[in-house]
C-alpha positions, -999 to +999 in steps of 0.1 A: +000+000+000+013+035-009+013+059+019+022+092+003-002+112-021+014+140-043-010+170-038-018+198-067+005+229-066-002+263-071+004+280-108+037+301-109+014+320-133-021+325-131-047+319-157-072+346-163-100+327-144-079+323-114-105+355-102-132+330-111-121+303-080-140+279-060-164+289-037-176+269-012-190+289+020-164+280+043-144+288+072-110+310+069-095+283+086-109+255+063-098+274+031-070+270+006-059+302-009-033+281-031-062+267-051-058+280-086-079+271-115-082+236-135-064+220-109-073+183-099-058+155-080-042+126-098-054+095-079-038+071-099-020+047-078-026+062-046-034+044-013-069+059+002-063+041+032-096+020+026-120+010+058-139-027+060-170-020+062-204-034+075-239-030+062-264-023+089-297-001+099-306+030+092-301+039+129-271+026+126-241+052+127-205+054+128-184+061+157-151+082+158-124+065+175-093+082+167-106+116+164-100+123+128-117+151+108-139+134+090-174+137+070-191+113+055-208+128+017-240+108+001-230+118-033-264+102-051-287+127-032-266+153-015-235+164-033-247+195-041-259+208-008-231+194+010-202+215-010-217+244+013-232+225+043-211+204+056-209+187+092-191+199+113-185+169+136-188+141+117-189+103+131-163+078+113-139+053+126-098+051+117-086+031+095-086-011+100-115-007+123-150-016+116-179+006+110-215+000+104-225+019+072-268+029+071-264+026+039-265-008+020-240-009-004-202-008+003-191+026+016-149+037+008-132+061+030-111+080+011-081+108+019-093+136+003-072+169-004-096+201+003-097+210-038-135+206-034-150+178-063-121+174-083-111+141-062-144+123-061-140+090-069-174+069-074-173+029-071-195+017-101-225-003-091-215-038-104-254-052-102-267-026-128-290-039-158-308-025-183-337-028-187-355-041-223-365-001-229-329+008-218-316-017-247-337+000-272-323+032-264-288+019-262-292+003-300-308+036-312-276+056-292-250+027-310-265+032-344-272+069-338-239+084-324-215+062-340-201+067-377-232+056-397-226+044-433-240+069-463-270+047-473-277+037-436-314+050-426-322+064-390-337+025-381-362+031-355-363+065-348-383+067-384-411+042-371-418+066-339-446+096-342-440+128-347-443+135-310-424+108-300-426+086-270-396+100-242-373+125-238-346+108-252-363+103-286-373+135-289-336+149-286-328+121-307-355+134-334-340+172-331-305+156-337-312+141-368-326+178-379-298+195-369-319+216-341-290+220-319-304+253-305-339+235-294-324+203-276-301+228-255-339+244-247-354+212-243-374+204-211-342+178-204-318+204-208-343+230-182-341+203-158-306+202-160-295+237-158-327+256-159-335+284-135-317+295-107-342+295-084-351+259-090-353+248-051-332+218-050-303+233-073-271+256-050-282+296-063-250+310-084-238+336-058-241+373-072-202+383-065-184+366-089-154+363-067-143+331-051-174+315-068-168+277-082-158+270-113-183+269-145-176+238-153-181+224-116-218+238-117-224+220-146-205+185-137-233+190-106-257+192-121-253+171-144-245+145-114-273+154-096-303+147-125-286+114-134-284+103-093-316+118-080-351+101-084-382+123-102-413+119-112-405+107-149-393+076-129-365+074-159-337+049-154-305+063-147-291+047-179-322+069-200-308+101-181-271+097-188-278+091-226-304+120-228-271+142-212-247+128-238-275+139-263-272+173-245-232+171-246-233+165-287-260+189-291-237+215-276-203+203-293-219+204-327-237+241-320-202+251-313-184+232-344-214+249-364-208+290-354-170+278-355-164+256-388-188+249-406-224+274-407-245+278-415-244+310-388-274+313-369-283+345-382-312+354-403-292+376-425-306+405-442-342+391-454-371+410-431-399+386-423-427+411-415-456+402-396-436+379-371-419+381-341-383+371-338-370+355-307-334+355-307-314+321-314-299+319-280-322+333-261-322+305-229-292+290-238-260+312-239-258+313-211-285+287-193-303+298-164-277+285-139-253+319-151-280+344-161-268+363-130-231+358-138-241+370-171-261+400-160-234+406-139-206+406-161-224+431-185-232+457-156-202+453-135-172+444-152-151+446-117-166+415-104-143+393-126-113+400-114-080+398-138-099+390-166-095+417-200-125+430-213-132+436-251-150+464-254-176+458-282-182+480-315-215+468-314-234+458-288-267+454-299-280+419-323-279+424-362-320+409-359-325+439-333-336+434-294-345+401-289-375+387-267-351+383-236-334+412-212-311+440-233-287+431-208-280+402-221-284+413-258-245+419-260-242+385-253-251+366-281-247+392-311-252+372-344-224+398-364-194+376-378-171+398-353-187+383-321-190+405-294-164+398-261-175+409-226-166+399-190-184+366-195-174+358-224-139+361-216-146+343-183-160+309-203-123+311-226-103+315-193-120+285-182-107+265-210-074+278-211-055+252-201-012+246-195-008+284-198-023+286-235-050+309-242-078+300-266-085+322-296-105+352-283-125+362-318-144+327-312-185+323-313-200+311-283-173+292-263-198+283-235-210+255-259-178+244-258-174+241-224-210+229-218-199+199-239-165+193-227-181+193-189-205+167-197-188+141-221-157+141-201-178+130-171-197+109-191-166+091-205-151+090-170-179+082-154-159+068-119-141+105-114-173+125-127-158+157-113-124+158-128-112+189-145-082+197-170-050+210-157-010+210-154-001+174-144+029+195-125+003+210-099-001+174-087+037+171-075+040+191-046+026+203-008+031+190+020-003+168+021-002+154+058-023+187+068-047+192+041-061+160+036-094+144+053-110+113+051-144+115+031-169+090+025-182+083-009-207+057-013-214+033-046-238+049-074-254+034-102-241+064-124-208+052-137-223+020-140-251+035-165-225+057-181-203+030-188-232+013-214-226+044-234-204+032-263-203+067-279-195+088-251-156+082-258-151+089-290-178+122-287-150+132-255-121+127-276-142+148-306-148+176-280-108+172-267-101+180-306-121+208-308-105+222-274-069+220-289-083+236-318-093+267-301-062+275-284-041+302-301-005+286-301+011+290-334+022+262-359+056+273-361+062+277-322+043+241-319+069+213-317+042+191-300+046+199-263+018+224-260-013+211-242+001+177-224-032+177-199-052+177-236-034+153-253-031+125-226-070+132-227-070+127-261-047+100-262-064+080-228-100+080-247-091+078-284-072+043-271-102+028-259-122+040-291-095+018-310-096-010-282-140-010-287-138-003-323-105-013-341-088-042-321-121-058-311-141-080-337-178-081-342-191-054-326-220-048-348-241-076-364-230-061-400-191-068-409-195-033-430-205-017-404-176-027-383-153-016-406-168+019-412-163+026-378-130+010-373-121+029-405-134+067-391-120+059-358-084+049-366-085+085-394-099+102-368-071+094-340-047+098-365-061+136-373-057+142-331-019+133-332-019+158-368-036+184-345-014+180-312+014+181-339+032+145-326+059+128-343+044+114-374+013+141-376-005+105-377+011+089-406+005+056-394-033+057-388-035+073-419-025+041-432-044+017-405-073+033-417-067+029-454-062-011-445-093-008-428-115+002-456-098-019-478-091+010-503-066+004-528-043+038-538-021+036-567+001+071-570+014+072-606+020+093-638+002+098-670+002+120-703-022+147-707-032+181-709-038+204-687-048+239-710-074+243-733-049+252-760-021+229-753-014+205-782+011+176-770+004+156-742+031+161-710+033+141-684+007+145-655+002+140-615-021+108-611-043+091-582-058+061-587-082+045-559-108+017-557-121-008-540-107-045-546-150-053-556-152-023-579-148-039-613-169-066-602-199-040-597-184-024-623-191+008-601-177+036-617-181+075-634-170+068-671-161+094-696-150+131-675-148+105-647-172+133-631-201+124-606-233+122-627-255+156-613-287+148-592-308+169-570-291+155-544-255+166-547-262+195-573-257+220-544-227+203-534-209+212-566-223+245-573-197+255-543-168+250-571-157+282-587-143+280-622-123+292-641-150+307-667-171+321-639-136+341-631-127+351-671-139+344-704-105+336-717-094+316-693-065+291-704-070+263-677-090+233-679-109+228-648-096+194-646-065+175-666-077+153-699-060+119-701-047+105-731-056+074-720-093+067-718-089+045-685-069+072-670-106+093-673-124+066-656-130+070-613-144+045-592-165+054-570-156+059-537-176+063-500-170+099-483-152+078-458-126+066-482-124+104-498-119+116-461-087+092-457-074+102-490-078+137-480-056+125-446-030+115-471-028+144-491-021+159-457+003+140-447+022+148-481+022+182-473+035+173-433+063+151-451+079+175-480+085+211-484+062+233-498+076+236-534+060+229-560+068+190-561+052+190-532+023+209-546+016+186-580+016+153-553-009+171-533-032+183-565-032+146-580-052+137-543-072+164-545-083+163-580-094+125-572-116+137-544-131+166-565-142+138-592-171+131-562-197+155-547-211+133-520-202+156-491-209+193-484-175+195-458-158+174-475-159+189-508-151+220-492-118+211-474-108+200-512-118+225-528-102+245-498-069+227-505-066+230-540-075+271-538-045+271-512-019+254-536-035+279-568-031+309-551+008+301-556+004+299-596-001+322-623-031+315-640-051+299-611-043+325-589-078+349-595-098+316-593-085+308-561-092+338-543-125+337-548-126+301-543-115+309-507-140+340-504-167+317-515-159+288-490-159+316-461-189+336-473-212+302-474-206+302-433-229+331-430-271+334-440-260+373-450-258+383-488-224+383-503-204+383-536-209+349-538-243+343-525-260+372-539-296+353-539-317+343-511-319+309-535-282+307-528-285+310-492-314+292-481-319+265-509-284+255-526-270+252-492-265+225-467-284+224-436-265+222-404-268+187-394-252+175-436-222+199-429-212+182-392-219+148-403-185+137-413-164+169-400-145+154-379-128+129-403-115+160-421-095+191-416-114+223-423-099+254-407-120+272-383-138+305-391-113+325-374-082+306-400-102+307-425-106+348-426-072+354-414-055+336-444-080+354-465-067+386-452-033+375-456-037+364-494-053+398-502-028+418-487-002+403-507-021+412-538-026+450-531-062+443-522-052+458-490-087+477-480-105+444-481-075+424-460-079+456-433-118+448-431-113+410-424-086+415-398-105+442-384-134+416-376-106+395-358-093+427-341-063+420-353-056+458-350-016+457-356-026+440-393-055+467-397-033+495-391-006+485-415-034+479-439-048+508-439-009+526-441+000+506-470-035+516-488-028+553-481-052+559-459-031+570-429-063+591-416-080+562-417-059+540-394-051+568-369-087+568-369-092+533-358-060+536-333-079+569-318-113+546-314-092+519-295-073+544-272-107+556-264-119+522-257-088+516-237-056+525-232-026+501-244+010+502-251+006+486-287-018+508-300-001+542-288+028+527-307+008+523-339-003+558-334+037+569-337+040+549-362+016+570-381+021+610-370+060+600-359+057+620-325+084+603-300+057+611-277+034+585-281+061+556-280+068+574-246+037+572-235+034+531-242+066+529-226+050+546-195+018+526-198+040+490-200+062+506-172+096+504-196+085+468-207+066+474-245+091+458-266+078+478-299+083+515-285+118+509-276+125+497-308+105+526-328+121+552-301+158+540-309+150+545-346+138+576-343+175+588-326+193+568-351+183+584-377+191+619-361+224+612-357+218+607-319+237+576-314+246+569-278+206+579-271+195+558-296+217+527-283+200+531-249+165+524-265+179+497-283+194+480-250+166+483-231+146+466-257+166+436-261+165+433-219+126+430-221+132+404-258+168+398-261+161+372-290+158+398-320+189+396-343+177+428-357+179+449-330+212+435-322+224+442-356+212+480-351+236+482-319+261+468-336+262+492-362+262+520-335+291+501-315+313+501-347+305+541-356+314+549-317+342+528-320+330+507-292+345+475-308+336+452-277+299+462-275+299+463-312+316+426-316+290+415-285+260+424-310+271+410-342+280+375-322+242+376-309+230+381-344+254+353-360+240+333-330+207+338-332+209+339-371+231+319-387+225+327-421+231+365-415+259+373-439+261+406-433+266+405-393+296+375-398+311+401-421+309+430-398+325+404-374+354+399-399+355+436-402+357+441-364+387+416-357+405+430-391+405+459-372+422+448-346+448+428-370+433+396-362+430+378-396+430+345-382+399+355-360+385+371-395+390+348-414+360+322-405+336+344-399+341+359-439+344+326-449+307+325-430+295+353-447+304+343-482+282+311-475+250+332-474+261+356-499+285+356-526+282+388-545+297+410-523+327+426-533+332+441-499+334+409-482+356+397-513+379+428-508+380+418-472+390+382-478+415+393-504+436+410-478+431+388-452+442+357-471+473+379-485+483+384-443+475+342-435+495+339-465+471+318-484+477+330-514+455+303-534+428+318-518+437+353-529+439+345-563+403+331-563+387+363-546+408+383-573+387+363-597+356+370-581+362+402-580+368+404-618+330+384-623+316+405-604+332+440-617+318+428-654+284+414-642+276+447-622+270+483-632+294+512-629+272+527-602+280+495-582+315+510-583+329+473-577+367+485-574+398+473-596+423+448-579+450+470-563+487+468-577+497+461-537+477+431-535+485+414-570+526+422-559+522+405-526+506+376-543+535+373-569+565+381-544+546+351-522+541+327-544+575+333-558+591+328-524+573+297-512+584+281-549+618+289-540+616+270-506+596+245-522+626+238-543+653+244-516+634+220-493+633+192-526+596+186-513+582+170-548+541+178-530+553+217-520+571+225-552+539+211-571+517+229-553+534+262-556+538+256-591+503+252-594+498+287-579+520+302-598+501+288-628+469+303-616+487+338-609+498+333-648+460+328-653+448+354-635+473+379-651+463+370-682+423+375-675+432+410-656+447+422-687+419+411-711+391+424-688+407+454-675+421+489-687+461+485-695+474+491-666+515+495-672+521+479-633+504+449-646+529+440-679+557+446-652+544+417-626+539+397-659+573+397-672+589+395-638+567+361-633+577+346-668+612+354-663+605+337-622+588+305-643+616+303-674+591+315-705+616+334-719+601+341-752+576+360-731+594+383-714+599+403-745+566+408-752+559+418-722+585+444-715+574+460-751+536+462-739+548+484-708+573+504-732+542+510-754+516+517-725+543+541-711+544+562-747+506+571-740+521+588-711+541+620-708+567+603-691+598+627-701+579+655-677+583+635-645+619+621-632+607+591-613+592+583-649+624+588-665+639+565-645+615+539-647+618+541-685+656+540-680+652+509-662+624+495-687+646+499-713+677+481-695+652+450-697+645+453-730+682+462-739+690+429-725+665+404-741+675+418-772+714+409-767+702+378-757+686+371-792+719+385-811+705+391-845+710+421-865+674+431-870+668+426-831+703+448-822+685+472-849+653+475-836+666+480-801+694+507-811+665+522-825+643+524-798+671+537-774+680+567-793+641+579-792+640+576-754+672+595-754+663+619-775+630+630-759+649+629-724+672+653-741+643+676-757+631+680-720+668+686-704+676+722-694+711+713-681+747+721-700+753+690-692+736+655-699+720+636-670+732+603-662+702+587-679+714+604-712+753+585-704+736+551-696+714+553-732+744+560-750+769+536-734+740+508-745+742+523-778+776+521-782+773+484-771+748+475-798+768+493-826+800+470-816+772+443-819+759+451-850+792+449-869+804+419-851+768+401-864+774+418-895+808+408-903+802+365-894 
């Protein structure tokens, strides 16, 4: 037996409903100010020191022996009134002894931590059965609420009247028409959280403070109508499945505003004569929180930490509706759902391991209302367990706030546990819960939400273990494997949601085993434009069943669905490409050379949901390119061959405007496609439902469009608009992308909006209208952005008490561009202590460290940014630049190496690299940024002023090279005198393109001779020498002494190559050219007396006439 229990630990950081805590009427002394929302105790394992017990009278009671504090709690009739009555010196025996019990079925003492219901735990009564009308219910709930085949009818619920026969039939009737909104007013769903006042129910206290938690009130009651006895005389098995009907009534009114609409709305079409009563009127919220409600809307400071939205519009679209105007703010039916105090109270609630959900959402109490009740229902022993960090259960010291508590045995669980869809309904609602909360996909690695996705994970495995590992569970093997099949796509579409290793790869495939579908991915020739002549080879998915030939079930010709009544209004939600242009190029699907290629099978819209799972998992495997793209169309275009589906047909059509919108000619079609898919969410005319016919009769109804939406992945509303927003703003269509994000209150994307449009009056309008709403840091910073006053940056800095990121930033702009440096460095510090991971700011103190001359803060920034951004080339080079500085070219020398990685045409960085090699003495290296240099100088403009290589540099390399050949040689290293051969070869090389590609520069003959006379081409010296002679006549060299003397010395060269060759022309031809530099050196001489330069000319002359006649007389 285990003696310790770990106990739940308070939040380092608490959620917004912490204000919203339990409240339980009692003593200072009894109370736990550590409690902190979602918190629950982790019983698993744990010793509850149990008691034997003995069954006795009703006079019977126990006796306290060891003085414990202890109560004992009937749960079936007075759980309710005993959270705020308890008694105060309760009767109970320690443990090992024996107690007699009044009560006749086994009674379990239990340590139990003072965190209210959270710990229940409720012993199932073993001895439950149903009755023959609780199997008729439990058939109708196993062939209603599971995953029905297409063709399957509704069995018995057809047969019953109109008015039906019980509760549960009626709710089961309203289901099948999609009437979510009545069954949540039904007289089931008044009993269970009707009025208030209702006498046996605990009243919601008026002070929102310290009250319990939403969910709690609903677990209770909830707990209390399946354990108490009424009238009706129901079983308890007949209540729990008319509360799961209440639980999916609630999920799917949520999935409806959310995903899928049709919105509750009545758009813009008056019906005179007839008075509207609005939608939610009852419901959101249920009498059990009208007063929190009320409360919420007149006095805001009752919910404490929790950050109100003020709304634009506070009033319903359909005008007051029949209930208070209080509440009217409530339930607005405009797409940009109004927020208030309760509203914001029901998403704190569902926050869960510090994530938030998505704040522009429609009527998260639905949510909640459905995650309270099929949680219980699916864990039917802890009824009262809530979400929360499984950290909070792993410390306290638990020897002082623990009592022993009495629970006894309750035919609840037992009932619940004959519910074979509660499960999968809880994991559906778990889903939808991870879907709401705003973490974003490139910051998810899979370790957000761990409470959800154990949930997720603990009830999707015994879906799998029912419905996948288990054989025969319905009478019809088809049957069995359409479940098995939506149950193994669905689990895999949790672990794609919760991002896990795989996204759900695997099930994917289970699934596809399941259904027996065979999936050939292949290529074939054929064209994809109108105009297009020759076949090319085309993206291809084949799919059928291993029976289809043999039914010979398939759509021949287009390999299009043959139209009916009954899917026409599925298809007319395609846009195409005439409806966008009458020229348009594109076929609206690809024509196969091969006729069989045309042909489709057809498929069930379970097997076109899992090939829409692996068209996912494509796009989780690869990169979006467009590869990636054509694998993804070929799935999609398979699934677009059906219309069975409303959802369905969606999410393709969805996909395939996605991977459009990234080509040339599809890109028109697939904006609208995507305007079209979120306009059909609302009952309101729109540019793509401009007809009431559009709206009302070539639409789906509610309960078509949830019937297989959890098997796919359609983005919520929310997504939907914000990637709308996003895809127009990239076009220019930037008005339209500022009205959509300003329904999400996205106000940072409606300000830019509006700025890029031009309309800067226009956003500082909207800024203005939110200051007055209420004052925040980020919009005072968008209203600098927009009149640049310093002052409002200042005044977000005072309002975020030196914290606001964004006004630091903006502030130390505003210095650095008026020269005021050190000021300006100060902003940017104190910005990167409240977000030191922005490479960008770091980079703009780098750029003021190296301008101040600060090298060590300036060297400090540009690490960061090379840390935090590899791929910065610019910040490794300023890095190079720093330690060149500080003659350190072994330090600079990786980090350009680094920067010419991410970029290559740079000449600075080349420049840089040149000199740095030429100090490291690599002069290999040198040469080949010489020749980069060169590319680049002919590739760019003259503006780009890419420089010349500099005489220095192209000396160093040839005195270098030249020296390390000569040790080479000394040392008689065969491997060093090749490889500075080799160098020297590409020094020749590069000479030789510098002279082609470049203006004559004289220096450059000069280092060419000297490196042919260094490598033995003699016959090329010559040449050489003459090319500087003649580049040196262009030039007035006689004016300028330190000319004359290089010309002196030129022509001592060339004097001596020609004695070399000895012939007469040659001793000519020189003789010749030495009297003309004498002469012009004499033209330019003032003095009585020759120079020196004048004696050496004519002593070479004299030379080459004794020569001459010695040639001339052999």
């Amino acid at each position: 037996m285990i003696n310790n229990m770990t106990s739940a630990s308070t939040s380092a950081t608490q959620p917004l409903s912490a204000s919203l805590g339990r409240h339980d009427e009692r003593d200072a002394s009894d109370s736990d100010e550590d409690d902190v929302a979602f918190a629950y105790m982790n019983f698993q394992g744990v010793d509850f020191g149990e008691v034997t017990c003995k069954t006795g009278t009703k006079e019977d009671m126990p006796v306290v022996e060891d003085g414990d504090d202890v109560e004992k709690v009937s749960i079936a009739k007075d759980l309710a009134s005993n959270l705020t009555d308890r008694p105060s010196n309760p009767i109970v025996t320690g443990a090992g002894s024996s107690v007699d019990c009044s009560d006749p079925h086994r009674v379990r003492y239990v340590n139990r931590q003072k965190k209210d219901l959270s710990s229940v735990f409720i012993t199932p009564d073993i001895h439950l059965e149903l009755s023959s009308a609780d199997k008729e219910l439990s058939s109708l709930e196993q062939h209603l609420l599971l995953p029905r085949l297409e063709d399957e009818s509704y069995g018995e619920l057809d047969d019953f009247d109109e008015a039906g026969s019980n509760d549960a039939q009626d709710l089961f009737r309203l289901l099948k028409q999609g009437a979510y909104a009545d069954m949540l007013r039904s007289s089931v769903a008044v009993a269970l959280f009707g009025d208030e006042n209702e006498p046996n129910l605990v009243r919601f206290p008026l002070n929102l403070n310290g009250a319990p938690f939403m969910m709690e009130r609903i677990k209770m009651r909830a707990f209390n109508y399946c354990s108490s006895k009424d009238k009706s005389n129901k079983s308890t098995y007949a209540k729990c499945l008319e509360l799961e009907l209440i639980g999916i009534a609630s999920l799917n009114l949520f999935l409806q505003l959310n995903y899928t609409g049709p919105s509750l709305d009545r758009g813009l079409k008056p019906e005179e004569g007839k008075e509207h009563t609005h939608p939610f009127d009852g419901i959101h919220p249920h009498g059990i929180f009208q007063t929190m409600a009320k409360n919420s809307v007149h006095n805001d400071k009752n919910v404490r930490d929790i950050t109100v939205s003020t709304s634009f519009t506070s009033v319903s679209e359909d005008g007051p509706s029949s209930g208070t105007v209080e509440l009217s703010s409530l339930h607005s039916l405009k797409e940009n759902t109004t927020t208030d105090a309760f509203h914001n109270a029901v998403l704190s609630e569902l926050a869960i391991d510090g994530e938030l959900p998505f704040q522009i959402c429609r009527a998260p109490y639905f949510l909640l209302l459905a995650r309270s009740i099929l949680s219980m229902l699916a864990e039917p022993t802890r009824p009262f367990r809530i979400w929360t960090d499984e950290n909070d259960s792993e410390q306290d010291d638990v020897s002082s706030t623990y009592s022993n508590v009495s629970y006894v045995c309750d035919a609840f669980p037992a009932a619940a546990n004959f519910l074979f869809g509660a499960a999968l309904w809880s994991a559906r609602a778990v889903v939808a819960h991870r879907r709401l909360i705003t973490v974003r996909r490139d910051d998810d690695d899979g370790s957000a939400c761990p409470t959800l996705w154990k949930e997720a994970e603990e009830m999707f495995q015994r879906c799998l273990g029912l419905f996948c590992k288990r054989k025969g569970f319905f009478a019809d093997n088809s049957r069995n494997t359409h479940v098995a099949g939506s149950v193994m796509l669905e689990w895999g579409l949790a672990q794609h949601h919760f991002r896990k290793i795989g996204r759900g790869k695997a099930s994917f495939n289970k699934a596809l085993d399941f259904v027996e579908l065979e999936v050939e991915v292949t290529g074939a020739e054929g064209k994809r434009t109108k105009y297009q002549k020759k076949s090319t080879a085309q993206y291809l998915v084949r799919a059928k069943h291993a029976e289809a030939l043999v039914h010979s079930d398939y759509y021949a010709s287009e390999g299009t669905q043959p139209v009916t009544d009954k899917n026409a209004h599925i298809e007319a939600q395609m846009i195409k490409h005439d409806d966008v242009s009458d020229d348009a190029l594109l076929l609206e699907k690809i024509k196969f050379e091969e006729e069989q290629d045309n042909i489709h099978y057809r498929l069930s819209i379970l097997d076109q949901s899992i090939l829409l799972a692996l068209c996912l998992d494509v796009k989780n495997d690869n990169p979006m390119d467009g590869l990636t793209g054509e694998q993804m169309g070929g799935f999609l275009a398979r699934v677009l061959n059906q219309h069975d589906d409303w959802m369905v047909y969606a999410t393709a059509l969805l996909e395939r405007a996605w991977l459009e919108c990234e080509r040339t000619h599809g890109r028109e079609r697939a904006i609208l496609q995507i305007q079209a898919l979120a306009d059909q969410h609302s009952n309101r005319l729109t540019l793509t439902q401009s007809t009431f016919k559009a709206v009302e009769e070539d639409s789906a109804p509610a309960q078509d469009r949830l019937r297989n939406l959890h098997g796919i992945v359609y983005p919520p509303r929310w997504e939907l608009l914000r990637d709308l927003a996003e895809r127009y703003a990239k076009l220019g269509v930037v008005t339209s992308a500022a009205e959509l994000f300003e329904e999400l209150e996205l106000w940072d994307e409606v300000v830019e909006c509006y700025r890029i449009a031009g309309k800067e009056s226009k956003a500082e309008e909207v800024v203005r209208k939110r200051l007055a709403v209420k004052e925040t840091p980020r919009m005072y910073a968008a209203l600098g952005d927009l009149t640049k006053d310093p002052k409002y940056f200042e005044r977000a800095l005072e309002l975020s008490h030196g914290k606001f990121y964004d006004a630091h930033v903006a502030l130390g702009k505003y210095h650095f561009d008026r020269g005021a440096l050190r000021v300006a460095m100060k902003h940017y510090r104190d910005a990167l202590g409240t977000k030191p991971l922005m490479p960008a700011v770091w980079f703009k103190v780098g750029t003021i460290g190296m301008q101040l001359r600060e090298w060590d803060t300036a060297l400090r920034a540009f690490t960061e940014v090379v840390q935090q951004q590899p791929d910065e080339g610019d910040a490794w080079a300023n890095v190079a630049a720093i330690h060149m500085y500080r003659r350190n070219p072994a330090e600079a020398y990786p980090a350009l190496l680094e920067s010419l990685k991410q970029n290559r045409n740079n000449w600075r960085v080349w420049v840089s690299k040149l000199y740095t090699c030429i100090d490291l003495k690599k002069y290999d290296e040198a040469i080949q940024a010489c020749n980069e240099l060169l590319t680049l100088k002919a590739r760019r403009n003259e503006s780009e002023k890419v420089p010349m290589i500099e005489e220095k540099c192209v000396r160093a390399i040839l005195c270098g090279s030249i020296r390390n050949y000569d040790e080479a040689r000394s040392s008689c290293n065969d491997c060093s005198i090749d490889s500075s051969r080799r160098t020297l070869v590409r020094l020749r090389e590069l000479l030789d393109r510098m002279q082609e590609s470049t203006k004559s520069e004289i220096w450059l003959y000069e280092v060419s001779a000297h490196l042919n006379s260094e490598i033995g081409l003699n016959e090329d010296i010559l040449s050489d020498l003459m090319r500087e002679y003649r580049a040196m006549q262009s030039e007035k060299w006689e004016q300028e002494q330190t000319k004359v003397t290089k010309m002196v010395n030129l022509t001592k060269d060339i004097f001596r190559c020609h004695m070399k060759d000895g012939t007469v022309e040659s001793l000519s031809k020189c003789k010749l050219m030495l009297n003309g530099v004498k002469k012009k050196i004499g033209d330019n001489c003032c003095e009585t007396e020759p120079p020196k330069e004048i004696i050496q000319l004519e002593s070479m002359v004299t030379e080459l006439d004794q020569c001459i006649s010695a040639a001339k007389a052999k």
